[in-house]
N, C-alpha and C positions, 0 to 999 in steps of 0.2 A: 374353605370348602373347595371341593377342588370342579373343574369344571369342566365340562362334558367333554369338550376340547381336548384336555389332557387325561382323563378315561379312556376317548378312544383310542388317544397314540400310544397308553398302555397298555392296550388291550390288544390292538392291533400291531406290537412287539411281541408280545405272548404269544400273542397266535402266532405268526411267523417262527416265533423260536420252537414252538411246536412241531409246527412241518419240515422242519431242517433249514431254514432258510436263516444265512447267517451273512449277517451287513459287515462282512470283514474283507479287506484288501490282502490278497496272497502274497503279494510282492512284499520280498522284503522290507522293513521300516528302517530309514536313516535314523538318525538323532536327533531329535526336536530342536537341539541349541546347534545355531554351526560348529563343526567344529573339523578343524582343518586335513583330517583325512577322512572325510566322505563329503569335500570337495570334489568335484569334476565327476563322483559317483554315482549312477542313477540305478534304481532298484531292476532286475530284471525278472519276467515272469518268463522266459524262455529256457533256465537254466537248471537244473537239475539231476537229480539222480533216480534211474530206473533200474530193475533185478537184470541182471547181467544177461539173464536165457529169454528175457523179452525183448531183449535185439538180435536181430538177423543180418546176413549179409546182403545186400542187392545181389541177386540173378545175375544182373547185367553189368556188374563190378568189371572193367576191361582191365583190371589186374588181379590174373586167377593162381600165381603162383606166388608163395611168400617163404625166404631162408627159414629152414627152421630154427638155425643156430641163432639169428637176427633174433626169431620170435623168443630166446629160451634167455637170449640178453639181455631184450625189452620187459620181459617178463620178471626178471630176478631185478630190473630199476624199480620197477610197478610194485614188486613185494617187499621192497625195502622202503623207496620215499614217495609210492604212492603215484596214482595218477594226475602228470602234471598238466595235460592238457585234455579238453571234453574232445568226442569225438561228435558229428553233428547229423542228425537220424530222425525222418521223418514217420509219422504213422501211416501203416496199410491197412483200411478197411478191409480187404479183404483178409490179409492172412493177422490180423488183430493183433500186431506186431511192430514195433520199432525198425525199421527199415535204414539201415548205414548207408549216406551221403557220403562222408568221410571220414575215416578214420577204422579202417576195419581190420587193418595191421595191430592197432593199438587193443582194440575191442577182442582178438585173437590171444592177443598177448594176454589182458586182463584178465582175459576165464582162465586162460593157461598158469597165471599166477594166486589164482585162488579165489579170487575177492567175488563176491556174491554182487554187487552193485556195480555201475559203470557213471560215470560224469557223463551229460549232455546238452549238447547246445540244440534244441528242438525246434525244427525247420516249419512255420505255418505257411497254410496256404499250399499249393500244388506247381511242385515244379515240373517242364517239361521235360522228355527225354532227353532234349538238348544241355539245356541248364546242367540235369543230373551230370549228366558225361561231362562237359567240359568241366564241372567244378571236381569229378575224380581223377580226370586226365590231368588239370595242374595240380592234383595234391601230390599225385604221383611223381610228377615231372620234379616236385621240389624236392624227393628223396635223393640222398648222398648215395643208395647202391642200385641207384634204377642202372639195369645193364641197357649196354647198347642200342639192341633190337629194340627192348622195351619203350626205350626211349623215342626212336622212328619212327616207332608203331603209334604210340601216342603224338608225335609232333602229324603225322599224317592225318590221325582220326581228327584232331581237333581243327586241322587244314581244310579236311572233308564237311565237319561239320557246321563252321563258321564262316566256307567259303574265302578263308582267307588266304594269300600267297605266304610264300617260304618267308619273307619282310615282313608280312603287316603280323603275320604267328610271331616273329623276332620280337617285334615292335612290341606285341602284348604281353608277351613273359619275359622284358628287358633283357634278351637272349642277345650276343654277334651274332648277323645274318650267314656270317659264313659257319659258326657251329650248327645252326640249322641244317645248312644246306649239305654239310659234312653228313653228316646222321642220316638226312635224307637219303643219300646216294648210297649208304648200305643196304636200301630195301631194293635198288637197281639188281642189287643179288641173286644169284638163284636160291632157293630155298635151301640148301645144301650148306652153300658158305655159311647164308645166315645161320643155319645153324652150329656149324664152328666158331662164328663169333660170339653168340650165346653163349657157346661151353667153355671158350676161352681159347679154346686150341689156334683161335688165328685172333691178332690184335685189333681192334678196332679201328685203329691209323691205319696198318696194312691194308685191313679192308677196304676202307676207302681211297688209298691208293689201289686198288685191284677193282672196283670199282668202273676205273677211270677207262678199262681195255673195254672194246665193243661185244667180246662174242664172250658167251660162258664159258668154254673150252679155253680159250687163253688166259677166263680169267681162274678157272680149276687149278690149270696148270702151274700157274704162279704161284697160288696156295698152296700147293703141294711143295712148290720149291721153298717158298717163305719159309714153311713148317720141316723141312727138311734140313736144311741148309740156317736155321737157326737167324732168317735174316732179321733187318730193323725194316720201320716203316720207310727210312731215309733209303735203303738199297730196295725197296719195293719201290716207290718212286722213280728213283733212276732205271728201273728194271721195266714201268711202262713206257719211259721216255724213250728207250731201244727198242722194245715192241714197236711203239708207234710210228718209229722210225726216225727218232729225234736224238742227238745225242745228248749224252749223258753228262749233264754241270761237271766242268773240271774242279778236279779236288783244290782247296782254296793250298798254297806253298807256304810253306814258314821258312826262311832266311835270315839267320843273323850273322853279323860280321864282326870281329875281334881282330884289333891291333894290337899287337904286342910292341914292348920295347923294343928299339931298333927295327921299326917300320915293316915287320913281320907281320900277315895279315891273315886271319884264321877265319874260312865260313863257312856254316854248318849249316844246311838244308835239307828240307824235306816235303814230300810232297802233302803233309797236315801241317797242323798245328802245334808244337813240339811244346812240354813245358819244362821247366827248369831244373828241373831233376835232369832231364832228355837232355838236355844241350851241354850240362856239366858234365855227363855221361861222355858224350859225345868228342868235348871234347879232352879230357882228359883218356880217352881211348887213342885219338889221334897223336895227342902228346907222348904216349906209348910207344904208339910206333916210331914215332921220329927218334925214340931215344934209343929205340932198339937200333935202327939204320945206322945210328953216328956212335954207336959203342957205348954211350952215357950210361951208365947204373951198370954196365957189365964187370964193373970190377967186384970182385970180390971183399975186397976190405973196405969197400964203401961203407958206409952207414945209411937203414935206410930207417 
C-alpha cells in the first residue's frame, strides 16, 4: 500500500506538470560515462541562437561605417560554411530587442547572407557605457582593415575613457608604444589631412611625418607636394628636417673596389646602395670605354 508520503509527491508532480512547471536543467547534458571529449567541457546556458531581425545595432556603435565589398565577402563565407563565430548581444527592455556588444559587422553580414538565425554569446547582467565602448573599441582595434583615422580615433576614446597614457593604452592591447604614439599624432591634423588619409590620397607614414611641422599651412603645403611630386614617407621625413631647419641624413655611399691582373684597380661608386646587376653594369660599361680609347675590338675581323 502505498503511503501518504509517496501520494503526495505524486500528486504534487502532477500538479506542477499541470501548471507548466517543468524540473528540467536547459544547459546542455554531457555524457553520464566520462568520456574523453567532453573533458575540459562545461555545459553553457549563455549560448545560443536567436531570429536574426531580433538583434539590433547599438546606437552608440563608435564604428558607423562598414566596406561594402568586405560585407559582400563575409557574407558569401557565412553562406557557404556558415557562421564561425557568435557575435555577443545583450537584452533592451526598452526596445525588447537583442542589442550588439560585438560583432555587428558579422550580424550585417548574416542577414545580408540570408540566414534567418544568428549565434550568440548573451551578456547578463548590465554593463556600463564604459564597459560597452572599450569592449567595441578593441574588437574594432583587432580588425586587419581598421584605416588609420579609425584607428587614432579609437586609441584616443579608449585613452579618454580609461584615463590611460599613450604606454599604459600600449601596455593593454600588447601594442609598441611608439605605434601608438604614431597614430596618435595623425589626429595633430587638421581635419582636411585627416581626411586625405582616410581616402587614401596621402599615406599614413607621410602623414605622420607631416605631422612632425608646427603650423597647418606648412603642413598643407607638404601634402600637396607629397601628393604631387609622387614622394615616399622617407623624402617626407628628410623634407621636415629642412623645414625645421635641420639637415637632411646624407644618402648612405656604396663603394666597391676591383683588382684586375696586373695590379690594375677598378672602383665603382655611388651615392646609394648599388646591387649587382648595377656594379656589373657598371663595370663592364667602363671596360667599354677603355677599349674604345686603346683601339681594342676596333678591328673589323675580330670575332666578337
Amino acid at each position: 500500500m502505498a503511503t501518504v508520503r509517496n501520494i503526495l509527491e505524486r500528486a504534487g508532480s502532477n500538479l506542477d506538470e499541470s501548471m507548466g512547471v517543468r524540473v528540467v536543467d536547459l544547459r546542455p547534458a554531457l555524457a553520464p560515462v566520462p568520456d574523453p571529449r567532453d573533458l575540459g567541457r562545461r555545459p553553457l546556458r549563455n549560448v545560443g541562437q536567436v531570429d536574426v531581425n531580433q538583434v539590433v545595432p547599438d546606437p552608440d556603435q563608435p564604428r558607423a561605417e562598414f566596406s561594402e565589398e568586405a560585407l559582400d565577402r563575409l557574407a558569401d563565407s557565412i553562406r557557404e560554411q556558415g557562421q564561425l563565430a557568435p557575435i555577443r548581444v545583450r537584452w533592451s527592455g526598452p526596445l525588447e530587442k537583442w542589442v550588439i556588444v560585438v560583432g555587428e559587422r558579422r550580424w550585417r553580414a548574416t542577414r545580408r547572407a540570408g540566414l534567418e538565425t544568428i549565434d550568440c554569446v548573451f551578456v547578463d547582467g548590465d554593463l556600463s557605457r564604459g564597459e560597452l565602448l572599450s569592449q567595441q573599441l578593441i574588437e574594432n582595434l583587432l580588425r586587419e582593415d581598421l584605416r588609420a583615422i579609425e584607428e587614432a580615433k579609437a586609441f584616443q576614446q579608449l585613452m579618454d575613457l580609461n584615463a590611460w597614457t599613450g604606454k599604459e593604452l600600449a601596455d593593454a592591447l600588447r601594442l609598441p608604444p611608439s605605434k601608438v604614439s604614431r597614430s596618435l599624432a595623425l589626429l595633430d591634423l587638421p581635419e582636411d589631412l585627416q581626411e586625405r588619409v582616410e581616402t587614401g590620397e596621402l599615406g599614413a607614414r607621410s602623414a605622420y611625418e607631416i605631422a612632425k611641422l608646427p603650423h597647418d599651412d606648412s603642413r598643407r603645403a607638404l601634402a600637396d607636394t607629397v601628393r604631387e611630386r609622387g614622394l615616399t614617407s622617407e623624402d617626407a621625413r628628410n623634407a621636415v628636417r629642412v623645414r625645421k631647419g635641420r639637415a637632411a641624413p646624407k644618402a648612405r655611399m656604396s663603394r666597391e673596389r676591383f683588382t684586375a691582373p696586373g695590379g690594375v684597380t677598378v672602383t665603382v661608386s655611388a651615392s646609394r646602395l648599388l646591387l649587382d646587376d648595377e656594379v656589373l653594369a657598371a663595370l663592364t660599361h667602363a671596360l667599354g670605354i677603355v677599349r674604345s680609347r686603346s683601339g681594342v675590338g676596333n678591328d673589323p675581323s675580330e670575332s666578337h
